[in-house]
N, C-alpha and C positions, 0 to 999 in steps of 0.2 A: 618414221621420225615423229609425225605429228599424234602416235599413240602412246610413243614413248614419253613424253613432253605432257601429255594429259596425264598417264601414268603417274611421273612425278609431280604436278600439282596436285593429283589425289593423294600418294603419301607423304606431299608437307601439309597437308590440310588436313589430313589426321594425324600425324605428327602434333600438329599446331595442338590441336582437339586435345590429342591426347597429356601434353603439357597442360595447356591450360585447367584439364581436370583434375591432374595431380596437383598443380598447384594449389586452386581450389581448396583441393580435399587437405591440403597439411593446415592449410591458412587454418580453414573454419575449423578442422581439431583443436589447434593450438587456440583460436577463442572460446571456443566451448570451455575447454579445458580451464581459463579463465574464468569465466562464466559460472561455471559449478563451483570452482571454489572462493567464491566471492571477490575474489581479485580486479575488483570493477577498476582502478585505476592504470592498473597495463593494458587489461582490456581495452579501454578509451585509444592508450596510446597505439597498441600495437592495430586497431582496428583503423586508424587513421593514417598509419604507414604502409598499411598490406591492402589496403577494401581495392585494390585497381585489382587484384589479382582472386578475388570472389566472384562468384557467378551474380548476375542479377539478385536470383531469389536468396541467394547466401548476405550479401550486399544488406539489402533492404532487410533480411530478418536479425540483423548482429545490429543495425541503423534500431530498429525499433526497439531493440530492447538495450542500448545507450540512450536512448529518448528518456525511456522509461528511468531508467539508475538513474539518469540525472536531470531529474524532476523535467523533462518536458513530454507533459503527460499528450497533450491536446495533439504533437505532433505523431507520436508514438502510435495513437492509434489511428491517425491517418492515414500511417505507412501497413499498418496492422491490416486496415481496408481495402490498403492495395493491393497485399499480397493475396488477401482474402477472396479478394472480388474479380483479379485480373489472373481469366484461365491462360491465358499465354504467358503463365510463368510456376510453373510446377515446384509444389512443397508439399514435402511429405508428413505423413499424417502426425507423424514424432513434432515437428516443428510448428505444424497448425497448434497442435495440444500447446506448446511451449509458446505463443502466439498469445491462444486465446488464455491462458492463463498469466500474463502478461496486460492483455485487454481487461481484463478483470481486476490485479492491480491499481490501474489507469480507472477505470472506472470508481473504487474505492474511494485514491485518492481523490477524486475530481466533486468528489460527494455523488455522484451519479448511479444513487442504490439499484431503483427499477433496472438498470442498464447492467450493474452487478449480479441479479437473479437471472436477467437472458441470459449471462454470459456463463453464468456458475452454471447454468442447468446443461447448455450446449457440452459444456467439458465432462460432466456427469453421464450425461446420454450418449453422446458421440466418441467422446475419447478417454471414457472409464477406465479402458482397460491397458491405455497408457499410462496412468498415473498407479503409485504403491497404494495396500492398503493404509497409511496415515494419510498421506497426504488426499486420499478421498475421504476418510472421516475427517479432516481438517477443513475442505470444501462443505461438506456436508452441515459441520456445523457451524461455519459460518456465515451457509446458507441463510439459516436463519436469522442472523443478523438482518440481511438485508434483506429479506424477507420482511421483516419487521418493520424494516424502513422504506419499503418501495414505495410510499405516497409521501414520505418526508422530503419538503423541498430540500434544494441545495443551501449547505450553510455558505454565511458570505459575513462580511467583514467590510465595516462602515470606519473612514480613517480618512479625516477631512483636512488634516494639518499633521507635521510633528509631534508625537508624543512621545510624555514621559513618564515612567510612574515606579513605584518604590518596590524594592520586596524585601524580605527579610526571611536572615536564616533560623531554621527553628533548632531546637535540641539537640539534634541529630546533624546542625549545619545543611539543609538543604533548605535551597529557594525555594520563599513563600509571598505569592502575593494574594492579595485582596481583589474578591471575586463577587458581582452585584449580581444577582440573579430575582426578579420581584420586589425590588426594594431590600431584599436582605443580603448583606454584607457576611461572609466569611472566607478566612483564607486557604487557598490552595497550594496542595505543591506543583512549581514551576519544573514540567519535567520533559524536554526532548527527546526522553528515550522509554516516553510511555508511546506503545503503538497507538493507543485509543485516549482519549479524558477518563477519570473514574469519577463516581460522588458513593457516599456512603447509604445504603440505604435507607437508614433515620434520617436521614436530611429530604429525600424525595418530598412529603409531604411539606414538610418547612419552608420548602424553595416554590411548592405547588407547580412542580413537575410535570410532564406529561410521560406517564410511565405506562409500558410496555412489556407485559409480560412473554419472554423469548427463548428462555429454557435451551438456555448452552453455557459453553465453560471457556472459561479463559486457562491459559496454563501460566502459571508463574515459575518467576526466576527459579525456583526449585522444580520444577519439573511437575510440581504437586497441580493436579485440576481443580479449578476454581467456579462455581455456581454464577453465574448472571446471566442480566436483565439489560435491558432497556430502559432509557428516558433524556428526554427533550427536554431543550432550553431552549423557547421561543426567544427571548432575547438573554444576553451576558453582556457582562459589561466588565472591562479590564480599565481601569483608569479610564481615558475618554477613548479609547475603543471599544465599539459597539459590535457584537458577534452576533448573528442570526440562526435560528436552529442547529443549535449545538449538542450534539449526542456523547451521550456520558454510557459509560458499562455501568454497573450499577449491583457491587460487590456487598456482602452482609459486612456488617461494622466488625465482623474482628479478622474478618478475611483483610481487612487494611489497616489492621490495629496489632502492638509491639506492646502485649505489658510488662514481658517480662522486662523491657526499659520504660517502663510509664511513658510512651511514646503513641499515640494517636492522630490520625489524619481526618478531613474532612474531606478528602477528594483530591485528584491529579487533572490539571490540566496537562494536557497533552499533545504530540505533535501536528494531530490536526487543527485546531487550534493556532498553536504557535506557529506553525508553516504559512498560514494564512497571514500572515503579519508581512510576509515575503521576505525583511531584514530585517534583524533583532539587533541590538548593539549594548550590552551589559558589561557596566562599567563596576571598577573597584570599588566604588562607593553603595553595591548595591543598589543601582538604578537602571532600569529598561530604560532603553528609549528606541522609537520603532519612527524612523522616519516616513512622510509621505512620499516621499519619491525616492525606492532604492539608488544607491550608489552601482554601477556597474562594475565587477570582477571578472577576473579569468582564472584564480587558481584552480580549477575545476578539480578540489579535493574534496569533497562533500558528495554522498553518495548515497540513492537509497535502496534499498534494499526492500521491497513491500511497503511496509510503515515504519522501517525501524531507519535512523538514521548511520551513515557511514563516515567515518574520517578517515585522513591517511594520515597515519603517525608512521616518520621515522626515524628507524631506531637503526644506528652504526649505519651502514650503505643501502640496508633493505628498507621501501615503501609498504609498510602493513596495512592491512585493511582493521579498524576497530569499531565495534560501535560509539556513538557519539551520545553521551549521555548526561547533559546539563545535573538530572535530577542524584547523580551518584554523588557519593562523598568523596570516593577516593576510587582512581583508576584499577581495574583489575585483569590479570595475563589471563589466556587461556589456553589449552591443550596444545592447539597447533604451535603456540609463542613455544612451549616445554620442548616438542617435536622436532621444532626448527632449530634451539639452540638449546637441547640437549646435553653435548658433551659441557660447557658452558653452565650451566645448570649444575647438573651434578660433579660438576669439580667444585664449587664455588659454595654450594648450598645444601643443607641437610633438610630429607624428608619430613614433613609434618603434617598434624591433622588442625582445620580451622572450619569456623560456622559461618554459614554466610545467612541471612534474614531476609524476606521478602514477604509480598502479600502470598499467604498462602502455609506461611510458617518457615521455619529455619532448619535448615540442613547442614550436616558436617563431610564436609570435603577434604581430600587427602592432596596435600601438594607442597608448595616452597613461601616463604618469604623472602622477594629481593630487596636487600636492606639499600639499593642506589642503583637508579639508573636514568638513565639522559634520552630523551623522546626526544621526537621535534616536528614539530607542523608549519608549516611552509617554512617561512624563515626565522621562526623563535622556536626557544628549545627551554627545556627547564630540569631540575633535575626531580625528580620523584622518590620518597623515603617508602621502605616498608610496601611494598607490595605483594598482595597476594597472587599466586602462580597455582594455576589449578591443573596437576597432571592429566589428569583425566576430562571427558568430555562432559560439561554441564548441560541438564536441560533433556528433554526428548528430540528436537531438534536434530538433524545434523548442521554443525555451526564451526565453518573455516577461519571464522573471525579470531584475530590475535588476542583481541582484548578489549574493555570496555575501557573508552576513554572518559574520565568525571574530574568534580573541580578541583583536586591537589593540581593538576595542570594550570586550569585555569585562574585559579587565585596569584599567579605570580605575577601577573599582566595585568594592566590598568584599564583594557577592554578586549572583551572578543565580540566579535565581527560574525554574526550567521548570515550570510546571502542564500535565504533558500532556493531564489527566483536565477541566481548566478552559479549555483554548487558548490561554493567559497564561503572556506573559515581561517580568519586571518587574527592573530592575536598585536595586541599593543603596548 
């Protein structure tokens, strides 16, 4: 009796095992599967609902990489450490790689470059042969970036009261403000969905820069490779915000230059930058204003993705994921939007060819114009004319993103709301 009775608490306790592994194993599928295709706001929820049914090490690495999406860097790599450093909890080599390339991220945003060359070099040497060939030429050259920058302190952001300050739309309707670098004054475009600040490089010497020559490329909206550099802004100055070593890419003047619209730029500020401000508040009147002491949210619809930002627009019952993009003129669909509501689409709409323009030059794309359609983010909704619908996939990237969200949205509303510090975009 008393072997039979052991017997069976060994087969419920691997029973038990055995459950719990399976469950396990569907949960973290099902957030990966999130995961990869940018789906960062189910992801949130379904990871909040299920994590009692993840193993520790599944737990803590799906935790650190929601830190990460939604901007809480400092803790992200904390858990990053734990998982790292604590041999009593096994993670396979797949997930280290997906880890430290996450720590790297984290490090970017945080300004913490030297910290970004350990960490780039570790996934290079150690876990090469986990990553495709792009995505190791991607590391590779942006190695040198922070290469570049490994003895560049951390930028920081001096903001001693409320402020406020003006911008204005140029030609083209995108936000421009007024940017103090050495005493000289010129305007920049105000852009959240530049991953980096840009300045031209005629102006390097004008501003008496600290430039760095780094020999890599950015890619632009066209897919096209683009030539830069390096340089420093020991101080910047935004109305009475005061910026501290502030790194600019540093593009040739017609790589950001439009003649065929007599259209020219002096430079983008960008989301490092503007994140740094923690809550931005830009109202109908064309005015910033950046309080000293954010306001607290919870829509946790704001999401990032590396350096690029994320929203949740939606549209009929589905929550999309789009980029979030201050600096765009007008919202644009993209492949998966075509994918998703296909049959919809081609009832409704005839195939076309359309140019889209970027640094880097302008490219013709084959897809749709929806002459109406109705978004919505949290609880306001607007409706949008004339949108371009791109069938196919933009970019070298792979990119699950619906669509870039820009100001036809936002001009309907008398203020939106960025909490970077909260992952909340609320319009008024």
């Amino acid at each position: 009796m008393k072997n039979t009775v052991f017997l069976l608490l060994i087969l419920c306790f691997g029973c038990q095992q055995f459950q719990n592994k399976t469950s396990d194993y569907k949960v973290f599928q099902e957030l990966q599967q999130l995961t990869d295709t940018q789906n960062y706001f189910k992801l949130k929820q379904v990871f909040e609902s299920q994590k009692d049914k993840l193993s520790k090490a599944h737990e803590l690495y799906f935790k650190a990489i929601l830190f990460n999406i939604f901007n809480n860097l400092e803790n992200s790599n904390l858990v990053i450490d734990e998982l790292i450093n604590q041999r009593a909890i096994h993670v396979t080599d797949t997930l280290l790689n997906t880890l430290y390339n996450t720590k790297l991220l984290n490090h970017i945003n945080l300004y913490e470059y030297h910290d970004a060359v350990l960490t780039s070099d570790i996934i290079l040497n150690k876990y090469r042969q986990l990553n495709d060939s792009s995505e190791i030429a991607s590391l590779e050259n942006e190695l040198k970036i922070w290469t570049s920058l490994r003895h560049t302190p951390k930028q920081e952001i001096i903001r001693n009261k409320d402020v406020a300050f003006p911008m204005v739309r140029d030609k083209v309707g995108l936000f421009n403000v007024d940017v103090t670098i050495n005493d000289t004054i010129k305007n920049f475009v105000f852009d959240t969905g530049a991953n980096m600040s840009v300045i031209k490089r005629s102006l390097i010497k004008h501003f008496d820069l600290t430039y760095i020559e780094s020999d890599f490329y950015v890619t632009a909206f066209t897919g096209q490779r683009v030539d830069s550099d390096i340089a420093i802004a020991e101080t910047l100055r935004i109305g009475e915000l005061t910026f501290k070593n502030v790194v600019f890419l540093v593009l040739n003047d017609e790589d950001i230059s439009f003649p065929q619209i007599d259209y020219y730029i002096n430079g983008i500020i960008g989301f490092p930058v503007i994140e740094a401000m923690e809550e931005i508040r830009i109202s109908k009147n064309d005015t910033i204003r950046v309080p000293k002491t954010p306001v607290a949210y919870n829509l946790s619809n704001f999401a990032l993705d590396g350096l690029t930002p994320i929203i949740a627009v939606n549209y009929k019952k589905d929550t999309l994921s789009f980029g979030f993009d201050t600096g765009a003129r007008a919202s644009t669909l993209y492949a998966p939007f075509y994918q998703r509501y296909k049959n919809e689409v081609d009832t409704n709409y005839e195939l076309q060819k359309f140019k889209s323009s970027s640094a880097g030059g302008g490219v013709e794309f084959e897809g749709y114009i929806i002459d109406d359609i109705t978004l919505k983010v949290g609880e306001s909704k607007a409706s949008l004319k004339n949108l371009q619908l791109h069938k196919n996939k933009i970019g070298t990237d792979a990119n699950n993103l619906y669509g870039n969200f820009g100001q036809d949205f936002i001009k309907h509303f008398d203020e939106m709301i960025i909490s970077f510090i909260n992952s909340s975009v609320l319009f008024k």
